[in-house]
C-alpha positions in Angstrom: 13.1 13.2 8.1 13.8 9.3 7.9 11.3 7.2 6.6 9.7 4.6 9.6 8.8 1.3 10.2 5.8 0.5 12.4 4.5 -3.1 13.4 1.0 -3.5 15.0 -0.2 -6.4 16.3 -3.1 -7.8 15.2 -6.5 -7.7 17.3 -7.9 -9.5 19.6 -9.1 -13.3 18.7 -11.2 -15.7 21.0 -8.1 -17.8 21.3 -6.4 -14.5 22.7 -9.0 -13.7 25.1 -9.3 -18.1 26.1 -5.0 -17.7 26.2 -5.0 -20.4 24.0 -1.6 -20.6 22.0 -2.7 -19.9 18.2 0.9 -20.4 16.1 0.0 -20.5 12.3 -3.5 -21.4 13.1 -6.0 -19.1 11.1 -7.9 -18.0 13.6 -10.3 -14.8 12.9 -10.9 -11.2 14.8 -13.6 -11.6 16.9 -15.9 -8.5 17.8 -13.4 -6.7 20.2 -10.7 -7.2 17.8 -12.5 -5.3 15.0 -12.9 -2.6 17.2 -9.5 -2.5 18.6 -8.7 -2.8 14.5 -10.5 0.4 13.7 -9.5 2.4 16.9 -5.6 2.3 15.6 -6.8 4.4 12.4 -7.0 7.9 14.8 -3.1 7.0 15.7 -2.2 6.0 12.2 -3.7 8.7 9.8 -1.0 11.3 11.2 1.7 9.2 10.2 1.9 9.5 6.6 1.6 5.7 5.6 3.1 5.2 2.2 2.4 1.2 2.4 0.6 -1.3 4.8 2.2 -5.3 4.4 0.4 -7.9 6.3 0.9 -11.4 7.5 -1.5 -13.5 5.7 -3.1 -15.3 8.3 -6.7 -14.4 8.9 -6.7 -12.5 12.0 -3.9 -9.7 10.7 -5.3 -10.0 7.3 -8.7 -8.1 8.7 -6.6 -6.0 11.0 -5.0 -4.8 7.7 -8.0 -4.3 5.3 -9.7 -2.5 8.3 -6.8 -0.4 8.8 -6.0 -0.1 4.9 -10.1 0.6 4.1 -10.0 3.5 6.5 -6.9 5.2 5.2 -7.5 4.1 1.4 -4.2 2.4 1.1 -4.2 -1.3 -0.2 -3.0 -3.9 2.0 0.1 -6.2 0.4 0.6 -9.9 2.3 3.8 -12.1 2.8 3.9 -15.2 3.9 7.2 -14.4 6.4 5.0 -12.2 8.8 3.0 -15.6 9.9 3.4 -16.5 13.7 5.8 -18.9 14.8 4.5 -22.4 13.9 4.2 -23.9 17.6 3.1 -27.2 15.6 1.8 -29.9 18.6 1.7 -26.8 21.3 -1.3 -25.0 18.9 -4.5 -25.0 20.9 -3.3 -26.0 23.9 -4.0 -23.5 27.1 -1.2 -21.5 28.0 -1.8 -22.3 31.9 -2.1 -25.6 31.5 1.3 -25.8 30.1 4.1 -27.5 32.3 7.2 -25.2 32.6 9.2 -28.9 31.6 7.4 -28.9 28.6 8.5 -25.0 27.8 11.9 -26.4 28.4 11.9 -29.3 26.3 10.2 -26.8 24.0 12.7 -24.4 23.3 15.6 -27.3 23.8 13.8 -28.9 20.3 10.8 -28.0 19.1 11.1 -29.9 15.8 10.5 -33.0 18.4 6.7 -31.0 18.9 6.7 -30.8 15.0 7.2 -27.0 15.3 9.1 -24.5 13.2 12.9 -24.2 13.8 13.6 -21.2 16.2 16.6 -20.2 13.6 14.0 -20.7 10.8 11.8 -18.0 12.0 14.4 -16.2 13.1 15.6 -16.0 9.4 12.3 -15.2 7.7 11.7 -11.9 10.0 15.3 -11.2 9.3 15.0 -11.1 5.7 11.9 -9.8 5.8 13.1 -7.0 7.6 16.2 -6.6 5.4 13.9 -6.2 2.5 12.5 -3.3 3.8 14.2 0.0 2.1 12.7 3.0 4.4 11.9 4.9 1.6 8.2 5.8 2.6 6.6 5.1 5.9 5.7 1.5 6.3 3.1 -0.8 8.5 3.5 -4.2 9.1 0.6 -6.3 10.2 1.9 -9.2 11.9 1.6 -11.0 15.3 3.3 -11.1 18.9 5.7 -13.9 18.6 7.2 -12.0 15.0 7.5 -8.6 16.8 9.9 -10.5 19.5 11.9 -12.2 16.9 12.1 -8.8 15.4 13.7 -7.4 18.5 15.8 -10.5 18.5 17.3 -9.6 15.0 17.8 -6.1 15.6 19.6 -7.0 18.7 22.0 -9.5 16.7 21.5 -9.9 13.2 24.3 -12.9 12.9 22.9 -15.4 15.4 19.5 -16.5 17.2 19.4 -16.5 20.8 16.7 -18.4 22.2 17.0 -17.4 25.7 17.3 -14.1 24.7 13.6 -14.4 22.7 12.3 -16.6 25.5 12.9 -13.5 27.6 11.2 -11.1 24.9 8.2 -13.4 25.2 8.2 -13.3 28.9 8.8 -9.6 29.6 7.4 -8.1 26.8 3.6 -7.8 27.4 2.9 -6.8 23.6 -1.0 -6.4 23.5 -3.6 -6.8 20.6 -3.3 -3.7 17.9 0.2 -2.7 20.0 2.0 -0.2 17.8 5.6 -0.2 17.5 8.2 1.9 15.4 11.4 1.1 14.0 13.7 3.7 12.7 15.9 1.7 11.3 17.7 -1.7 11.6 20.2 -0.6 14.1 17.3 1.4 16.7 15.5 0.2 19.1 12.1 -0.7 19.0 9.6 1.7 20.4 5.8 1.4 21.5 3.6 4.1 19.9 1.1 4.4 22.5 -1.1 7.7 23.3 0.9 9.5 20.6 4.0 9.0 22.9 6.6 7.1 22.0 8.0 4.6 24.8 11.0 2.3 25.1 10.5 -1.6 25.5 12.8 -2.9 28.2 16.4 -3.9 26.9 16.8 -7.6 27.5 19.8 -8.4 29.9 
């Protein structure tokens, strides 16, 4: 049987539960995040985890060594899991952000001293090229890196950023979310309930 790839999202933060927009800012697990942290370990110790790799921002980093302390694997960290650097957007309110703003946004966001779209794009991609499926595999990372990971899988040769403005939109990816991979050229799948169900397709 093939080896698999499964991303969680980390758990719940107070900037998650304010729906303030976090980006690379290291914000940590609050209480219900812990707990969402340590209620994945009943769906994950039947999965045969060979390896758990975590982004290294603060709020995955305890998802992992909660995870990892439970199942007594040790947690590796790489920088190219972080979340998508939102640079002058971090900490604002997602309601109280003007749809014009999203556009200009996504038009340029290195004019809102954010990270490149294609830049991120790029990290996740290699990241998830580095991967060799050769023992089962979680990755600890965060909403805004599982989209670009559907983004790559869906084209690996060019960054659509209507398509991943769509993933964010339709996607509703909540804290400690599981998701598989089988393999670069599969779709991605939510592990929920110890059912497997499909993500929508984007148009």
């Amino acid at each position: 049987m093939p080896s698999m790839l499964y991303m969680i999202r980390h758990g719940q933060t107070d900037w998650n539960l304010e729906h303030k927009i976090q980006g690379q800012n290291d914000i940590p697990l609050n209480d219900t995040g812990r707990a969402q942290a340590s209620d994945t370990v009943a769906k994950l110790k039947n999965l045969n985890l060979g390896k758990i790799i975590s982004s290294d921002l603060t709020r995955a980093t305890q998802t992992a060594e909660i995870i990892g302390g439970a199942l007594k694997i040790t947690v590796e960290y790489d920088a190219r899991l972080r979340e998508y650097d939102f640079g002058e957007l971090t900490g604002l309110y997602k309601r109280a952000v003007d749809p014009a703003l999203v556009g200009m946004f996504f038009a340029n966001p290195t004019k809102f001293n954010a990270e490149k779209f294609e830049d991120a794009f790029a990290r996740v991609g290699e990241f998830l090229e580095s991967m060799d499926f050769d023992k089962n595999t979680l990755v600890v990372t965060h909403g805004g890196v599982i989209n670009f990971a559907m983004c790559y899988i869906e084209d690996k040769t060019k960054f659509n950023p209507q398509s991943y403005l769509q993933k964010c939109l339709a996607n509703k990816i909540d804290n400690a979310t599981i998701l598989r991979i089988k393999n670069l050229q599969s779709e991605i799948s939510v592990l929920k309930n110890t059912r497997f169900f499909k993500l929508p397709k984007s148009k």
